[in-house]
N, C-alpha and C positions, 0 to 999 in steps of 0.2 A: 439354733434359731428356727422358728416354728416359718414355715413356708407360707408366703401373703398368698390369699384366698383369690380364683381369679375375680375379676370386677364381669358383672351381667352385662351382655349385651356389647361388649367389645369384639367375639369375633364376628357378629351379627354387624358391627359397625367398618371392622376392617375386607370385610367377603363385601360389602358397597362399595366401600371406596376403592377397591381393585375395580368392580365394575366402573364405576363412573370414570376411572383413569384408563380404563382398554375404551371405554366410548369415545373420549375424549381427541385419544391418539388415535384414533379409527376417522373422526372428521375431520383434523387436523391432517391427517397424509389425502384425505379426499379434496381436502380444498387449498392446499399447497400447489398441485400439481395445476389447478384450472389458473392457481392467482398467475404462478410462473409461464404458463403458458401465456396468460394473455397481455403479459407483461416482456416475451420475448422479441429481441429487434429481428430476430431470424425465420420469422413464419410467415407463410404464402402472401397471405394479406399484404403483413408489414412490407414484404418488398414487392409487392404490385403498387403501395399507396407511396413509396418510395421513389420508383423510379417510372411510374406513371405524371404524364405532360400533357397539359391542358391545351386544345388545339379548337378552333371552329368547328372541325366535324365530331367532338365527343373525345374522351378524355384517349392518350395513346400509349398505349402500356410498350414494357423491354420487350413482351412476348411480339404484341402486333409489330413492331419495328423490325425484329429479328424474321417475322414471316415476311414483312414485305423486301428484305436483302435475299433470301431463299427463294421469294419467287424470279428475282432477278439472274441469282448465279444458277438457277435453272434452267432456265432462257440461255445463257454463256455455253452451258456444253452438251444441254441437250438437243440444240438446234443445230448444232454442226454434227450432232451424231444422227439425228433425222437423215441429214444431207448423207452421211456418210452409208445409210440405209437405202436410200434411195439411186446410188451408184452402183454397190458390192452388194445389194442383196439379191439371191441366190434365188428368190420364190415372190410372186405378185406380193402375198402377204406381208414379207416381210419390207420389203419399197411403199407397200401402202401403209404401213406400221412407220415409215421414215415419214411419209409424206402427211400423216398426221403431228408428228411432232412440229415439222418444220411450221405447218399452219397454226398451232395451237401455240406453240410458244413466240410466235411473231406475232400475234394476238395479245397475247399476257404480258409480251414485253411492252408494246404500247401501253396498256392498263397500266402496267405498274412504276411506268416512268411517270405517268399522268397524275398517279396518286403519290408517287414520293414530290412529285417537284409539287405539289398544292402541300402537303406535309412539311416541306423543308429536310429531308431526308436526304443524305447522301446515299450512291448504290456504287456497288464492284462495278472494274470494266471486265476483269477478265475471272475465268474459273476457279473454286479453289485446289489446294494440292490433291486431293479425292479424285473429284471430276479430273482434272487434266491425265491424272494416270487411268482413270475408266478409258478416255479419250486415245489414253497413248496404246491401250488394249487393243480398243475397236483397230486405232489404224495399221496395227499391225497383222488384225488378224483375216482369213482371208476365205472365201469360198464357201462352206456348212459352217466351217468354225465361228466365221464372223455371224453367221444369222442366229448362232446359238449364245455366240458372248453379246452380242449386242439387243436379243431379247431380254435376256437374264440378270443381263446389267440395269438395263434400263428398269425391268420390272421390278426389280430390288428398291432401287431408286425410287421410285414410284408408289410403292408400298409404305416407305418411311415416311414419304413427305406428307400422305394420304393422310394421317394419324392428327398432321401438327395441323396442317388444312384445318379438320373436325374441332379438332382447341380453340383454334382461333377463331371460326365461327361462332360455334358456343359459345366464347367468354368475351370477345371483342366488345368494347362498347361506342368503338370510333366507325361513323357510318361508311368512311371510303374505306375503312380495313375490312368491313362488313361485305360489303360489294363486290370485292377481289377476292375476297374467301369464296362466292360463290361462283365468278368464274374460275376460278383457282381448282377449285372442284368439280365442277363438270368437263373442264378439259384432264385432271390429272386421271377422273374415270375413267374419260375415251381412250386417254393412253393406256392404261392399264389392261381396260379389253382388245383391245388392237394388237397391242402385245402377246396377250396371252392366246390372239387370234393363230399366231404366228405356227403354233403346236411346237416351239421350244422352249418354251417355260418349262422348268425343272421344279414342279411343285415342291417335293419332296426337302430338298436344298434351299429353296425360300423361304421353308416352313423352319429351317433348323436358321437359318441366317437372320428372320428377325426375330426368331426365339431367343438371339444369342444377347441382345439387348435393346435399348430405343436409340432411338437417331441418333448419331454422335454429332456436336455443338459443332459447325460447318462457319462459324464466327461469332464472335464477343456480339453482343446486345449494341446494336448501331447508339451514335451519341443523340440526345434530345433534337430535336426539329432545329437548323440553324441558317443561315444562307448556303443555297448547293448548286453548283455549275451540272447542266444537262449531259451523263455521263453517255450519252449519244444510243442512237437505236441498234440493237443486235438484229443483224441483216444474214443471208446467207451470203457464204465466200462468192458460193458461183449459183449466177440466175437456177432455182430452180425447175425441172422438166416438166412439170406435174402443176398445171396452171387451173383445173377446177377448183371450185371453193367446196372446201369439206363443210357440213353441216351438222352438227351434233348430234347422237341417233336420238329419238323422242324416248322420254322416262317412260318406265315400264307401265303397264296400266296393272290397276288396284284389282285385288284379288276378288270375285265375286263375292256377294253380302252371303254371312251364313241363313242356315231355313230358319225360317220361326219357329220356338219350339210348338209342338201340336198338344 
């Protein structure tokens, strides 16, 4: 049997249709990926519009709830570690480094009872498992030791929270979460310079400690706004020594304008 002749224009037809099927599967995996995405229940949006609660001061996200429990359980053991600075420490610096915290966090703790109870926000009475063992450090430890664990603690501390502060001013869109970020912020600065005022900050060891990761979750996303009993004011144990009012230091002033060019 004599072999059929090939037909014109058939590999001219089949070399197309390979293209037009690699085109085809080329926008198909480009627009699979955007459908699925914006169709997923697990993305940032999805669970901000999620567990986001409509309140008189502007809508109140898990995040802003969770910063306003963190400014509280801040208050719980950093002000008794102030105090604790302000007895055992070793050098002016480091009793005026106590006596900044004890003032700045009996400030914020006012603030942030004022904003949970308009919120309907319940707050911690007492520290979480973290802070209590930071706490059980401090009181153990005694003389140089205590002014170097109690800088280094604190400034640790201080560092992480610094980060969630910054979020939650940026993305906040409830005005009393707004307002409390930025005292939130100017007092966690003073502390952090006060601290490092001390000259035993361990750069070196901060810098591998929050390289190690981000804050770790200090409690679950507080429950939506609901009725809340006044979880009462965080006070020092004992009156403290140190009765001037600290003052915030003024922001730094703006660098001079550059020349024109000539």
């Amino acid at each position: 049997m004599r072999p059929r002749p090939p037909v014109k224009g058939r590999g001219i037809f089949t070399g197309t249709g390979v293209i037009i099927v690699g085109l085809t599967a080329t926008l198909v995996a480009l627009l699979v990926p955007m459908w699925s995405y914006a169709d997923r229940s697990g993305t940032g949006l999805s669970v901000l519009n999620a567990e986001t609660v409509t309140t008189p001061y502007g809508p109140l996200s898990a995040l802003d709830r969770e910063f306003v429990t963190k400014v509280r359980l801040a208050g719980l053991w950093e002000l008794p570690a102030g105090q604790q600075a302000q007895r055992k420490g070793t050098t002016q610096a480091v009793r005026t480094a106590g006596q900044h915290l004890v003032e700045g966090h009996t400030f914020l703790d006012a603030r942030v009872r004022d904003v949970a109870s308009k919120l309907g926000l319940a707050l911690p009475n007492e520290p979480n498992e973290q802070q209590k063992q930071w706490l059980a450090t401090l009181d153990q430890a005694q003389g140089v030791d205590f002014d170097s664990q109690f800088a280094n603690i604190l400034r640790l501390a201080h560092g992480r929270v610094f980060s969630v502060v910054a979020e939650v001013r940026a993305s906040t869109q409830n005005s009393l979460v707004r307002a409390l970020a930025d005292d939130a912020n100017s007092t966690v600065l003073d502390h952090i310079k006060v601290l490092e005022a001390t000259g035993y900050v361990d750069f070196g060891a901060l810098a591998r400690d929050m390289a190690m990761g981000s804050t770790p979750p200090i409690t679950n996303s507080p429950a939506p706004p609901g009725p809340t009993t006044d979880p009462g004011q965080v006070v020092p144990v004992t009156p403290s020594p140190y009765v001037t009012t600290f003052t915030l230091p003024p922001a730094a002033s703006s660098p001079p304008p550059l020349p024109e060019p000539s």
